[in-house]
C-alpha positions in Angstrom: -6.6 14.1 8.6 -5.5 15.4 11.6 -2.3 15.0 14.2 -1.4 13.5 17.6 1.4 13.5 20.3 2.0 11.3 22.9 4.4 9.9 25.8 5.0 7.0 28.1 6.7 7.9 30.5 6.7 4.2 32.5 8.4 5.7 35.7 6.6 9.0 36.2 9.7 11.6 35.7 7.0 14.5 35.0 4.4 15.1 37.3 0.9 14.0 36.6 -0.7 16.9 37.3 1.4 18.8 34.6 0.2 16.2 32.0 -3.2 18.4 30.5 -1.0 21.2 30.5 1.9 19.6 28.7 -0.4 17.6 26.3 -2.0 20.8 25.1 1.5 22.3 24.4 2.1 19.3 22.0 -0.3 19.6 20.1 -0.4 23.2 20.0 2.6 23.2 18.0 0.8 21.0 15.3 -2.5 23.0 15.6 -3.1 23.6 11.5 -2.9 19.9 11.5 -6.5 19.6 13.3 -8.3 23.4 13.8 -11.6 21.8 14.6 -10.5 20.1 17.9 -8.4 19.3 19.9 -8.5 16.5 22.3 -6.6 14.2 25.0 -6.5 11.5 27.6 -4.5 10.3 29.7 -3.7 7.5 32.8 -1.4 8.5 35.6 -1.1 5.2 37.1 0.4 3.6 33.6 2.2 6.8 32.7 0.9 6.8 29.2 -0.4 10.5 27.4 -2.2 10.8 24.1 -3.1 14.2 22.8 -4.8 15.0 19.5 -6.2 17.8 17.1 -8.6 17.5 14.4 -9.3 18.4 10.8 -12.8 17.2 10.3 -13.8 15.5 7.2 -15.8 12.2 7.9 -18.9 12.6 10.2 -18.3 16.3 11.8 -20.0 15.5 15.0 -18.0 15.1 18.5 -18.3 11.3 17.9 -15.3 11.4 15.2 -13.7 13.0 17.9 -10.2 11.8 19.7 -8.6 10.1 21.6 -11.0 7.8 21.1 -12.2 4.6 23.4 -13.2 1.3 22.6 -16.9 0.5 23.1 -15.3 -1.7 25.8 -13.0 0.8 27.6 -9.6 -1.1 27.1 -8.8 1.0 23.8 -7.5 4.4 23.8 -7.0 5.3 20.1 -5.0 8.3 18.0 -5.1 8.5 14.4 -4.4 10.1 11.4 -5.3 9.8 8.1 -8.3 7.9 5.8 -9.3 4.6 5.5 -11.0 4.8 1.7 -12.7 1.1 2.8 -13.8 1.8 5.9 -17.3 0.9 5.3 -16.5 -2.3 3.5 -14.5 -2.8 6.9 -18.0 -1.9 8.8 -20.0 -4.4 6.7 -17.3 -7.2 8.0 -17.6 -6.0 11.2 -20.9 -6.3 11.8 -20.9 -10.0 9.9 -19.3 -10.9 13.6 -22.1 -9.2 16.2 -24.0 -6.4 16.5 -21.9 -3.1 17.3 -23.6 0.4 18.9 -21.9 2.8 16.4 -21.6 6.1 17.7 -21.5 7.9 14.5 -20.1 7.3 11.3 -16.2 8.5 11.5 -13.5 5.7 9.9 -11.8 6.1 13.2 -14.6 4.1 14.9 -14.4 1.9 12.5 -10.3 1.6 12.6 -10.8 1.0 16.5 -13.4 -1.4 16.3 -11.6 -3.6 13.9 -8.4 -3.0 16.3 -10.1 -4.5 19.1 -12.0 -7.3 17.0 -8.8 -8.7 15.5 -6.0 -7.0 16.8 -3.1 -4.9 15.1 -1.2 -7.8 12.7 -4.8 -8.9 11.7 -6.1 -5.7 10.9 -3.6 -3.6 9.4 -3.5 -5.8 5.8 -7.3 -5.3 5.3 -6.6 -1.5 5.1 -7.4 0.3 1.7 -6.0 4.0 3.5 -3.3 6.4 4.6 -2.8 6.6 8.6 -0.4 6.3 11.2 -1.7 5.9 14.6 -0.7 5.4 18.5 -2.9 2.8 20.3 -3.0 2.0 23.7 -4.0 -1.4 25.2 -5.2 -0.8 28.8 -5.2 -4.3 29.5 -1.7 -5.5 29.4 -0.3 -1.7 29.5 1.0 -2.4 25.7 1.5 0.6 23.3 1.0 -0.4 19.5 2.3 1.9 16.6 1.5 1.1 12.7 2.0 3.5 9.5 0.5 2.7 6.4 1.8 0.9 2.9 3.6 3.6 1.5 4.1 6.6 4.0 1.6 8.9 3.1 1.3 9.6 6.4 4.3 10.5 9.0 5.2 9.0 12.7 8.4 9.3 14.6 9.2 8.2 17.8 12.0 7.3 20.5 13.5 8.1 23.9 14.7 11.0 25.5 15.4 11.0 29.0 13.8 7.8 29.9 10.6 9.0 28.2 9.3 7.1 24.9 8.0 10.0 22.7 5.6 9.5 19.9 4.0 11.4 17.3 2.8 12.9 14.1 6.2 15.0 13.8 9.1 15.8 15.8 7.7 19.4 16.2 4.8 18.1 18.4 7.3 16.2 20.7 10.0 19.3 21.4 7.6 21.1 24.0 7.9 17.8 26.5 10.8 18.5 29.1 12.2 15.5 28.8 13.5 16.5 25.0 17.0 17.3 25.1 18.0 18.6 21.0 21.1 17.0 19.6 22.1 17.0 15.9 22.2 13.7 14.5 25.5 13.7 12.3 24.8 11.4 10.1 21.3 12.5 9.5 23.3 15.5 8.4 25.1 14.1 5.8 22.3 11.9 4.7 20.2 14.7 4.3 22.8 16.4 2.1 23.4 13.3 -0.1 19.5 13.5 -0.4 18.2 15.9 0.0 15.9 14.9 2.8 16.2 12.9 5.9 15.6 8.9 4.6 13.8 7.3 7.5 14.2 5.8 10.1 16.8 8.1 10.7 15.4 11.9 12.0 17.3 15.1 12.1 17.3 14.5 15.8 19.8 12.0 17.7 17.4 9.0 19.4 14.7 9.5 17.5 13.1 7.6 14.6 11.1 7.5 11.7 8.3 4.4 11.8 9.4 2.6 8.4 6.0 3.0 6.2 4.8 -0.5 6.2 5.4 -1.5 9.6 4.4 -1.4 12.9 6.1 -1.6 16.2 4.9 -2.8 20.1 6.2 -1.8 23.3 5.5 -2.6 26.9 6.9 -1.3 29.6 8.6 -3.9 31.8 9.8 -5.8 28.8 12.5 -3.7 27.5 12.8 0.0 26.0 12.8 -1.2 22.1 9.8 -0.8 20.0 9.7 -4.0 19.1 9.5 -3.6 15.0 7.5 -6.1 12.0 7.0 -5.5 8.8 3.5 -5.9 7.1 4.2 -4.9 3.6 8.0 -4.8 1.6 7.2 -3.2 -1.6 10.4 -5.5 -2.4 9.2 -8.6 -1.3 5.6 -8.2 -2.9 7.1 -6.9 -6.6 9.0 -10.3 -6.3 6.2 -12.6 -5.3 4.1 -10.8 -8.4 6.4 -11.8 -11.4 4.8 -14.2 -13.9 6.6 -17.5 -15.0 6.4 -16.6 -18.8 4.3 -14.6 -21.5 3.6 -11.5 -21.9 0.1 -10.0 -21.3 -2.1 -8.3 -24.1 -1.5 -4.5 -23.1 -5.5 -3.8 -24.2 -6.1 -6.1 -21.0 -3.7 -4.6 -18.6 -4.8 -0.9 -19.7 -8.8 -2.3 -19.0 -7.8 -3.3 -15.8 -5.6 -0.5 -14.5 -8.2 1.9 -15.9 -10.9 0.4 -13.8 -8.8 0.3 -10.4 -8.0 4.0 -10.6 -11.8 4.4 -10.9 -12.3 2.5 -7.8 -9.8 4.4 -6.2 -10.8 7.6 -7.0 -14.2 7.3 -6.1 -12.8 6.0 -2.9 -11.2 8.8 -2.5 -13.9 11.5 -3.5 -16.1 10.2 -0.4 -15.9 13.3 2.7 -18.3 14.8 4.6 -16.6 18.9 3.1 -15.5 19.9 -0.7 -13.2 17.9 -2.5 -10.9 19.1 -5.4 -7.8 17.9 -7.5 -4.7 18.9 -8.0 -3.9 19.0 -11.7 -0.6 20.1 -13.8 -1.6 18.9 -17.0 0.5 16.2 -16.8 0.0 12.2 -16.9 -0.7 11.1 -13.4 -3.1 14.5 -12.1 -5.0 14.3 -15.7 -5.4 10.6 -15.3 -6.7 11.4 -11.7 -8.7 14.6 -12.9 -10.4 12.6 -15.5 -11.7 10.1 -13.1 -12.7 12.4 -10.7 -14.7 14.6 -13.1 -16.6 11.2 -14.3 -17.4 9.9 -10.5 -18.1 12.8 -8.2 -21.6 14.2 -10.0 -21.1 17.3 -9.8 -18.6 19.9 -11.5 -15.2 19.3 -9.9 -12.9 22.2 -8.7 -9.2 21.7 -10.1 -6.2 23.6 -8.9 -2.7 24.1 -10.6 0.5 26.2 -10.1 1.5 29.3 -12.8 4.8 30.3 -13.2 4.1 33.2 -15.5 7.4 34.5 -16.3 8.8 30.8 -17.3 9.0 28.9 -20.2 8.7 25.8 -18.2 5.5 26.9 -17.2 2.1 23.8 -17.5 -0.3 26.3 -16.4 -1.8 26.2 -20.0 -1.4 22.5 -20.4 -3.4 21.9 -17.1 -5.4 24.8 -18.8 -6.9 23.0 -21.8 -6.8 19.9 -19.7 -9.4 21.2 -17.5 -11.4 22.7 -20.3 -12.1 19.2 -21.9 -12.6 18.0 -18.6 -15.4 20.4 -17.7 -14.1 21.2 -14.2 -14.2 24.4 -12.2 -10.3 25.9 -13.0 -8.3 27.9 -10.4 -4.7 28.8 -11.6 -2.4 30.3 -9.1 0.3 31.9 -9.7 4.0 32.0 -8.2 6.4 34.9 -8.3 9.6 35.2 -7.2 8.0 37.4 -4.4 6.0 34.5 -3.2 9.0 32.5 -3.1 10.7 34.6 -0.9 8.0 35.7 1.4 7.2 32.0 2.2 11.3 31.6 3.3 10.5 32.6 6.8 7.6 29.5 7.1 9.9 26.9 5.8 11.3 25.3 8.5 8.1 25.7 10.7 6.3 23.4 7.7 8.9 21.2 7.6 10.0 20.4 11.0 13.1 18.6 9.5 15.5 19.9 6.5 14.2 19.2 3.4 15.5 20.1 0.0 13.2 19.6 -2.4 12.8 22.8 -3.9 9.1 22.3 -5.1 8.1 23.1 -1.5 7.8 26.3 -2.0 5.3 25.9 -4.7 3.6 23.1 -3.3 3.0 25.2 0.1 1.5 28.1 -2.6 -0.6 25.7 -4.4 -1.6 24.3 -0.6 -2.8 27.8 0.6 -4.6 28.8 -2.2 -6.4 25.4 -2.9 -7.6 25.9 0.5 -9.3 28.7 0.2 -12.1 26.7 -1.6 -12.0 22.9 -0.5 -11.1 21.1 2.2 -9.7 17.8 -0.1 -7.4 17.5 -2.6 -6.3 14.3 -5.0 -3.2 14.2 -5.6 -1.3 12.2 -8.7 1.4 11.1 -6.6 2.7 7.7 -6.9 2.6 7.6 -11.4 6.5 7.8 -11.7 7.4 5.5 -8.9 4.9 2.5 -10.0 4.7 3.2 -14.0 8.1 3.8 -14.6 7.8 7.6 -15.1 11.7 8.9 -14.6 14.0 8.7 -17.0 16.8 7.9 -14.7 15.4 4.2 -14.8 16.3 3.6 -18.1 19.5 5.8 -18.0 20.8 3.9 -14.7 20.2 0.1 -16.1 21.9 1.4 -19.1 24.8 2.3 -17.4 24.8 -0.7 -15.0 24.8 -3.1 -18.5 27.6 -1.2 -20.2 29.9 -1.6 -17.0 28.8 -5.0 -16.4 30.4 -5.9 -19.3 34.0 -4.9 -18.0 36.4 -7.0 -16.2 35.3 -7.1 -12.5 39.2 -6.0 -11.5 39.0 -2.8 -14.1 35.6 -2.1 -12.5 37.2 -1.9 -9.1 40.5 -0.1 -9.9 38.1 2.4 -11.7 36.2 3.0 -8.9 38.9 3.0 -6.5 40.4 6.2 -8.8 37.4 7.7 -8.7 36.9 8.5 -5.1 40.2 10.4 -5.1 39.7 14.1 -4.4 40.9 16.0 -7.3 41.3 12.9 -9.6 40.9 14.4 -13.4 38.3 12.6 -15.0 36.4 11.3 -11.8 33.0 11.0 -13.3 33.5 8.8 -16.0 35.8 6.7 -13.7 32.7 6.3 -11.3 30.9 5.4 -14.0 33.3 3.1 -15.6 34.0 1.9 -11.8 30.1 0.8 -11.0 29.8 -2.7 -9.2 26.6 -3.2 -9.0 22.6 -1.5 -10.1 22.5 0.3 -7.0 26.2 1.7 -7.4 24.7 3.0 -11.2 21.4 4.3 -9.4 23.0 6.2 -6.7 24.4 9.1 -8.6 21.1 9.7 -10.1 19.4 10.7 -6.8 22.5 12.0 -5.2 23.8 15.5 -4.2 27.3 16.7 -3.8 28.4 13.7 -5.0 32.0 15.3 -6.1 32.8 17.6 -3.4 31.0 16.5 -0.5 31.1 19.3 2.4 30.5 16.7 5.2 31.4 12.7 6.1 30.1 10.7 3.3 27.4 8.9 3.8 27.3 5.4 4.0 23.9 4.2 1.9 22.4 0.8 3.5 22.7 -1.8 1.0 20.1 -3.2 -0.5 19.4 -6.9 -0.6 20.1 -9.0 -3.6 16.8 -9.6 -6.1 15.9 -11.4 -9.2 13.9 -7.9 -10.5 15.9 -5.9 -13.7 17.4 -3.3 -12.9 14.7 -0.6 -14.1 11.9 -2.2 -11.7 14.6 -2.3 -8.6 14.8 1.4 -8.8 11.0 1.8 -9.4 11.0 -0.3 -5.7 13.5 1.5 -4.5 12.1 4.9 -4.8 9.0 3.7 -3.7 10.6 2.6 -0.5 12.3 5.8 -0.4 12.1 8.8 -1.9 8.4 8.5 -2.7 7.5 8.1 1.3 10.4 10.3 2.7 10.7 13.1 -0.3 7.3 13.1 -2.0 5.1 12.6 1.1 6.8 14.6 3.2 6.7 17.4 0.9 3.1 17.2 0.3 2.0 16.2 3.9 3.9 19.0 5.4 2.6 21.6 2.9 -1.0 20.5 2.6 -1.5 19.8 6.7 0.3 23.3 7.1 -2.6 24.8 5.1 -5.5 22.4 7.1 -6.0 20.9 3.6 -6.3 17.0 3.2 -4.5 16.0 0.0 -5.1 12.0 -1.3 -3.2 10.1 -3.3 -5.5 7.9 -5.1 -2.3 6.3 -7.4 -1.0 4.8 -3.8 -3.7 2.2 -3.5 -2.4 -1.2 -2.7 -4.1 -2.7 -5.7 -2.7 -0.4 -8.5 0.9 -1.1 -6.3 0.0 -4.6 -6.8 -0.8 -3.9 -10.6 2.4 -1.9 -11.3 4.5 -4.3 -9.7 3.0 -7.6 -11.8 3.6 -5.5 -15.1 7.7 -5.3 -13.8 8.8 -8.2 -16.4 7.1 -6.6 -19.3 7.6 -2.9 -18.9 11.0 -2.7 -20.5 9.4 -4.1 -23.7 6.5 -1.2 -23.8 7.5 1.6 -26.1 8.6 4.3 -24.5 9.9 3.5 -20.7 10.3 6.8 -19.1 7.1 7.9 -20.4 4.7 5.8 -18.3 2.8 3.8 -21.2 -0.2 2.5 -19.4 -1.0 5.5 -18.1 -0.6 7.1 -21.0 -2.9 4.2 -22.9 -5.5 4.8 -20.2 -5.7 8.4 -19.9 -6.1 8.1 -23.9 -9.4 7.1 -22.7 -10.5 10.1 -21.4 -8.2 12.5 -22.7 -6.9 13.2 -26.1 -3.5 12.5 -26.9 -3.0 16.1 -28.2 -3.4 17.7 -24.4 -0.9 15.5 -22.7 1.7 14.2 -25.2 4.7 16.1 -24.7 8.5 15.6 -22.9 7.8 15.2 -19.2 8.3 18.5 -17.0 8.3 17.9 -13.2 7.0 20.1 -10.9 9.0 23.1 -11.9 10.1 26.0 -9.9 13.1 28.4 -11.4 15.3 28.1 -8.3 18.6 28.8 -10.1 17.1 31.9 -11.8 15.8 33.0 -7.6 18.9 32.1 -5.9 21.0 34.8 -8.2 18.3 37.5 -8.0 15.4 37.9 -5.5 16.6 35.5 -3.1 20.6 35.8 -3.6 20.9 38.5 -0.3 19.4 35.9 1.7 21.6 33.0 0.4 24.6 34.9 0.6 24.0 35.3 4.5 23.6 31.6 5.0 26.1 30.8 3.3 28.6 33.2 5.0 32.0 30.8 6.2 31.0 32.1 9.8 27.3 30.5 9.4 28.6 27.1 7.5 31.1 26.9 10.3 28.2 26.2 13.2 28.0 22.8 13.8 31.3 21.8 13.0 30.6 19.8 10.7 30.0 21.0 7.3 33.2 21.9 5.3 32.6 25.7 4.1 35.3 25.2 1.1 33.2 23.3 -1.3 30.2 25.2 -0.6 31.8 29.1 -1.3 33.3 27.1 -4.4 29.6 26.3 -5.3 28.3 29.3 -4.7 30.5 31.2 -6.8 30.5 29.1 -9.8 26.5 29.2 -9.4 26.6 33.2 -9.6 29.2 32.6 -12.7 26.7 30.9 -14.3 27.2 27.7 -13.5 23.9 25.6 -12.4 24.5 24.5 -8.9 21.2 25.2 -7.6 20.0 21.6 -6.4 23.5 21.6 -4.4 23.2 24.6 -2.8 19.6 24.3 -2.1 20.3 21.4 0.4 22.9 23.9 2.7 20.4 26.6 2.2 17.4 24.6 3.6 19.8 23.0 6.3 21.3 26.4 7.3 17.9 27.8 7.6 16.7 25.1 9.4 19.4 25.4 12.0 19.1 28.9 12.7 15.3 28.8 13.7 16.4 26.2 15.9 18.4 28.4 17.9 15.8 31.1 17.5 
């Protein structure tokens, strides 16, 4: 896993000879991304810079090293990430003609299958996480792709006439041609989310690459990156759904139970230590357990401790680990820790972001590194298996309104987006139209008293799936690549630590999605049932049965003691008052009825970040 930086700039408004200079400065500022190395290359005449550093995990030679050429010359490659099947991709390869490896790295391997069968060909045959920047000498064409479900970051766009590309928008800010301007509605996006939902950045112009997708441009034929889609999660969950019957669950759970195997082991394969990240809970044990069976050795886990909390899985992950056999570390997390990691915040995450397990996660990051290089993750169990309880609450609610006039649906509605209405949230609810207007306040901030212009949410396109798997699909398509992955990928590559999600593998997607008729009729929605059947297998019921948790942290108990001084500063009417557009009203309101007693810690948490965010900015 590593990180790159790049530009085209097509008609040469930076001077050449400035290029190794300003390539180095770009990826400087995404050097714990890649500490073994750092390269770059570049061609004057086409006005195209790539610049790279590396975190060595397959073949630790210079001959995993980037930018990379094709054996031929006309490749120049950037990459980051894994590709788990790379040497299945190798085998196939060398089906077609003899190839002069180098070495051994899945980045050879990602470039020689680039220039065998191109970009469209290639990217489907991919078992991995990556986003890369590659450059056709030939016909002067720069390709971009990001993988299924974005693991794996890569923004992009113009500033000044130059196209600027890259692992995060931190690596593109040292270019001259970057001029910073706020995106407002990437403002109030964030603060409806809580993060920035791609494509849109924090930064006017620029762009997240949709995870899925990949885009081509060539200079001479127009500035936009011309865009096409390889994988919808929405499109594939509809193509899987069975004409009929119901499946024998023993079946599913064999065959779910054998593809996380293949995944993991997948996964386990690097060149430096490997560990797991395990809270005791569903989708980490399920992971753990496989690991623990497939690596041959005694696996290191990791897990977060929250000592003083009652929410605390430190001792579930505990006796997990003990039946597992695995080499335990437990770290724990004081308020202390909270506050001294405040300052690195919006250096590891180079947008706002509101997700207050950050701060944990960037903790659990830290430590973990300190003894292995990898980590497996259990991301991707809610999104796929059903795992939130907001599923199931949401259809609920979309069923009872559904089966209300259409006219008192609307007048409801129309009553509940006056300010000040008495009684607007069971008007909303009374007023929903539609799934997505019963999902929305479930994963929605401010949603009464919002400090900025609302934000519009893109609609989603009509689909035969029930309500419980269109939210599954929706949060895959969004807050599991622009919340989740960001968190974790921002954390973990701010540490120089790998972390692998072995859940998000294409097959298991594929899996989860085919099981979308049946999964209201298993027992027990929000709890993930065929997980829960196949990590029976390995686990006894006794260590993992209980009411799901989260990732906790205790930010409402932090935000009135050790880090209330510094809340109270951001949140000043002077320092909401910056941009001009954030409305400090609602927010002091907030605030006050949160040091009352009040629980508005999720709320506040979104201006906090943002606030924070802004003034390093300025720094």
């Amino acid at each position: 896993m590593c990180g790159f930086a790049g530009f085209l700039d097509p008609d040469h408004r930076t001077n050449p000879t400035h290029w190794p200079g300003l390539l180095t400065a770009m990826t400087d500022a995404i050097a714990p991304r890649g500490p073994n190395h750092a390269g770059q290359w570049h061609d004057a005449e086409a006005g195209i810079g790539l610049g790279f550093r590396r975190l060595s995990i397959l073949d630790l030679s210079p001959a995993g090293n980037q930018p990379m050429t094709s054996a031929d010359g006309r490749f120049q490659l950037v990459y980051n990430g894994e590709i788990y099947n790379a040497p299945d991709i190798r085998a196939r390869l060398e089906q077609t003609g003899d190839i002069a490896w180098r070495g051994h790295s899945d980045t050879e391997i990602l470039l020689a299958a680039l220039a065998r069968w191109g970009v469209a060909e290639t990217l489907p045959l991919l078992d991995g996480m990556f986003a890369f920047a590659l450059w056709d000498r030939e016909t002067r064409t720069l390709f971009l792709a990001r993988d299924r479900f974005g693991e794996k970051p890569l923004v992009y766009g113009w500033q000044q006439g130059v196209f600027l590309f890259g692992s995060t928008l931190a690596a593109l800010r040292p270019h001259p041609a970057w001029e910073t301007k706020l995106s407002a509605t990437a403002v109030s996006a964030f603060l409806t989310r809580s993060y920035v939902p791609a494509p849109l950045t924090i930064q006017e112009g620029m762009a997240k690459l949709p995870p899925g997708h990949w885009g081509e441009l060539r200079p001479g034929r127009g500035r936009a990156l011309a865009l096409k889609t390889y994988f919808d999660p929405l499109e594939e969950a509809e193509s899987l759904q069975p004409e009929g019957g119901t499946r024998p669950i023993e079946a599913a759970v064999d065959e779910l139970d054998a593809l996380i195997a293949r995944s993991v082991t997948r996964r386990l394969h690097a060149d430096v230590p490997v560990g797991v990240f395990l809270s005791g809970g569903i989708d980490s044990s399920t992971v753990a357990a496989h690991a623990a069976r497939a690596a041959g050795h005694r696996v290191k886990t990791f897990t977060i401790a929250f000592p003083d909390s009652a929410h605390d899985e430190a001792p579930y992950a505990r006796d997990v680990a003990a039946h597992l056999g695995t080499d335990h570390h437990e770290m724990p997390v004081t308020d202390k820790d909270a506050r001294d990691l405040l300052p690195d915040l919006p250096a590891t995450y180079d947008e706002p972001f509101a997700d207050p397990s950050a701060l944990p996660s960037m903790v659990l990051s830290r430590k973990t590194r300190a003894h292995v290089t990898v980590a497996l993750s259990g991301d991707g169990g809610d999104e796929f298996f059903g795992g939130y309880g907001r599923y199931r609450a949401a259809a609920e609610d979309w069923r009872r309104a559904a089966g209300r006039p259409q006219w008192l649906r609307r007048a409801a509605g129309t009553l509940a987006r006056v300010p000040g209405m008495p009684g607007r949230k069971a008007l909303a609810r009374a007023g929903i139209q539609g799934p997505d207007d019963a999902y929305l306040p479930h994963v929605s901030r401010w949603r009464w008293d919002m400090p900025t212009a609302a934000y519009d949410e893109p609609p989603w396109p009509a689909s035969p799936l029930a309500p419980e798997a269109r939210f599954m699909v929706q949060d895959t398509m969004t807050y599991l690549p622009d919340d989740l992955q960001v968190k974790m990928d921002r954390a973990s590559m701010g540490a120089s630590l790998e972390v692998r999600a072995p859940l998000l593998d294409h097959a298991i997607a594929r899996f989860a999605f085919a099981q979308f008729p049946e999964i209201s009729t298993y027992p027990n929605i929000s709890g993930k049932y065929l997980l829960r059947r196949t990590l029976a297998r390995h686990v006894p019921e006794h260590l993992f049965e209980r009411p799901k948790m989260g990732f906790y942290q205790p930010l409402p108990d932090w935000l009135r003691g050790e880090l209330r001084d510094w809340a109270e500063a951001l949140l000043s009417p002077q320092a909401l008052a910056r941009t001009g557009l954030i409305d400090p009203a609602p927010i002091r309101a907030a605030w006050a009825a949160h040091l009352r007693g009040r629980n508005r810690a999720l709320d506040l948490w979104t201006i906090l970040t943002f606030q924070q965010w802004l003034a390093a900015q300025s720094a």
